[in-house]
C-alpha positions in Angstrom: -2.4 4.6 -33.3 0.9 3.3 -35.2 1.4 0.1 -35.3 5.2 0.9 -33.5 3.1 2.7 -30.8 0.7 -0.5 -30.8 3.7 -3.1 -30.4 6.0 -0.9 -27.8 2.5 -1.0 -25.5 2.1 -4.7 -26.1 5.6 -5.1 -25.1 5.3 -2.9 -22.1 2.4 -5.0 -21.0 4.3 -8.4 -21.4 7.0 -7.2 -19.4 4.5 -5.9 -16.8 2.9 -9.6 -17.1 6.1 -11.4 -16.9 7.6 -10.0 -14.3 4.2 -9.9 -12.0 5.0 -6.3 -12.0 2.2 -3.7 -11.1 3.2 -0.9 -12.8 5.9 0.5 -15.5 6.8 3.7 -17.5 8.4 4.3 -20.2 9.7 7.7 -21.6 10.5 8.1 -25.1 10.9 11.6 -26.9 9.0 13.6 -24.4 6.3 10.6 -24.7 5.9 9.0 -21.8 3.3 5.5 -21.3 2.6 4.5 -18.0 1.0 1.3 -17.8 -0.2 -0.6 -14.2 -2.6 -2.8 -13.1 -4.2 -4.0 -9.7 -2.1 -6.2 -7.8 -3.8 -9.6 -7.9 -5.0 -11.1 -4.3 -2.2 -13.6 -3.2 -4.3 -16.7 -1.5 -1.8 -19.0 0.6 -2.4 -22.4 1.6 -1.3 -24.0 4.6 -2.1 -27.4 6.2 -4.0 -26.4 9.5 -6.1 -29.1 11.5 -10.1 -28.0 11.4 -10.4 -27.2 15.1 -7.6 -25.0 14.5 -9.3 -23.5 11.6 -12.2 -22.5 13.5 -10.2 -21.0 16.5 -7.9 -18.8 14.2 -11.4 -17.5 11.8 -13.1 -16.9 15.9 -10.3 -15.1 16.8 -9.1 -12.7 13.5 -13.1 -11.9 13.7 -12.8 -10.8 17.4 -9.7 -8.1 17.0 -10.4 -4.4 16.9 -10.3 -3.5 13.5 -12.4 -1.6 12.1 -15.8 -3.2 10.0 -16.4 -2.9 6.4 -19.0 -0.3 7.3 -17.0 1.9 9.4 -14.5 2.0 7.5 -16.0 3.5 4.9 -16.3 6.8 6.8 -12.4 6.6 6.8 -9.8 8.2 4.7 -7.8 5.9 3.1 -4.1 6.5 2.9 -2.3 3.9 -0.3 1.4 3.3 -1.2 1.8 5.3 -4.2 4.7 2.4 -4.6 6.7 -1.0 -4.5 8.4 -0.7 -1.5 9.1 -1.5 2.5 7.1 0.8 4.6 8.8 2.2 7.4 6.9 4.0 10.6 9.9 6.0 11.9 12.8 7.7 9.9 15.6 5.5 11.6 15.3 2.3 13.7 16.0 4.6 16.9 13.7 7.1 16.0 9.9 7.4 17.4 7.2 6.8 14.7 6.0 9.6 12.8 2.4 9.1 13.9 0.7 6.9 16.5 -3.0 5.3 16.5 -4.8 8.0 18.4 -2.8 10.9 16.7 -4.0 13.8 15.4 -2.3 14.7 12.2 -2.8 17.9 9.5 -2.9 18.0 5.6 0.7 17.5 4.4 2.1 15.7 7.9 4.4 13.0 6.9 2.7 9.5 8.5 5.8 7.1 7.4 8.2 6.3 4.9 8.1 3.7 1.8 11.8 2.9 0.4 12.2 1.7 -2.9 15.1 1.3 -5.4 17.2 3.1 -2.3 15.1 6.0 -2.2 13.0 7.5 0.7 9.7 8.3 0.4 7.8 10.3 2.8 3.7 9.5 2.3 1.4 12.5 3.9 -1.6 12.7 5.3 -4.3 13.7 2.6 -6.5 15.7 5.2 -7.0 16.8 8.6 -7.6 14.2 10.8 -7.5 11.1 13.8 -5.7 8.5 12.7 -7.3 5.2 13.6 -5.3 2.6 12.3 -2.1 1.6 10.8 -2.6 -1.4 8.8 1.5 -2.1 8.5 4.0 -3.0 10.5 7.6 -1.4 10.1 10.2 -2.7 8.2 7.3 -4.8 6.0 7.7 -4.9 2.0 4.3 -2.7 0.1 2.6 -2.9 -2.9 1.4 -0.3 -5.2 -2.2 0.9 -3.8 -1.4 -1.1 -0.5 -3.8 0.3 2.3 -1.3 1.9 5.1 -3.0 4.0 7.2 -7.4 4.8 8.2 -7.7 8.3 9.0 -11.2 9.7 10.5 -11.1 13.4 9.1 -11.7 16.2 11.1 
């Protein structure tokens, strides 16, 4: 690899680092360098008292999502984006898809806005859908779980 080639990635990578982007592209002469990473886990602290501690770790573990294992057997649907995920195609409008719902290959299941631009996300496969993991109007990352689907 050239040493230009070599530098223009290193820079690429810098930026990406930088800016705590998670991915970036860069076309140059019909060349075109695509370079992304994971999002890192985002840990928040917050100054709650023990016995509160214990009640919110009793209670997240008692909601109906579903386990590790089960979830497994799911279909997972990702942002292929940056962006805020919206359920419905205005604020008036129903939501493309419900928990419960039965949706086909190629249905659209929300939108994910970014840079001004609406972008439907599909379903992947026949199938339930068993959870949406996001609320409306809430900002997304780039692999970002959205939606569990049980396919048919």
């Amino acid at each position: 690899m050239p040493d230009s080639s070599r530098r223009e990635i290193e820079d690429l990578v810098e930026l990406l680092n930088r800016y705590h982007l998670t991915e970036l592209e860069l076309e140059k002469k019909g060349v075109r360098i695509r370079v992304r990473r994971d999002a890192a886990p985002t840990f928040t602290s917050s100054s709650v008292e023990i016995g509160q501690t214990a009640e919110l770790v009793s209670s997240s573990l008692s909601q109906s999502s579903p386990q590790p294992s089960e979830s497994s057997q799911f279909l997972t649907i990702t942002s292929p984006i940056v962006g805020t995920f919206y359920r419905a195609s205005s604020p008036d409008a129903d939501p493309y898809v419900e928990e419960g719902a039965l949706v086909k290959k190629g249905q659209v299941l929300c939108i994910v806005e970014a840079m001004k631009l609406m972008n439907e996300i599909e379903a992947e496969a026949d199938g339930k859908v068993v959870k949406v993991l996001v609320e409306s109007t809430t900002p997304v990352e780039f692999g970002q779980p959205l939606f569990l689907i049980d396919p048919l």
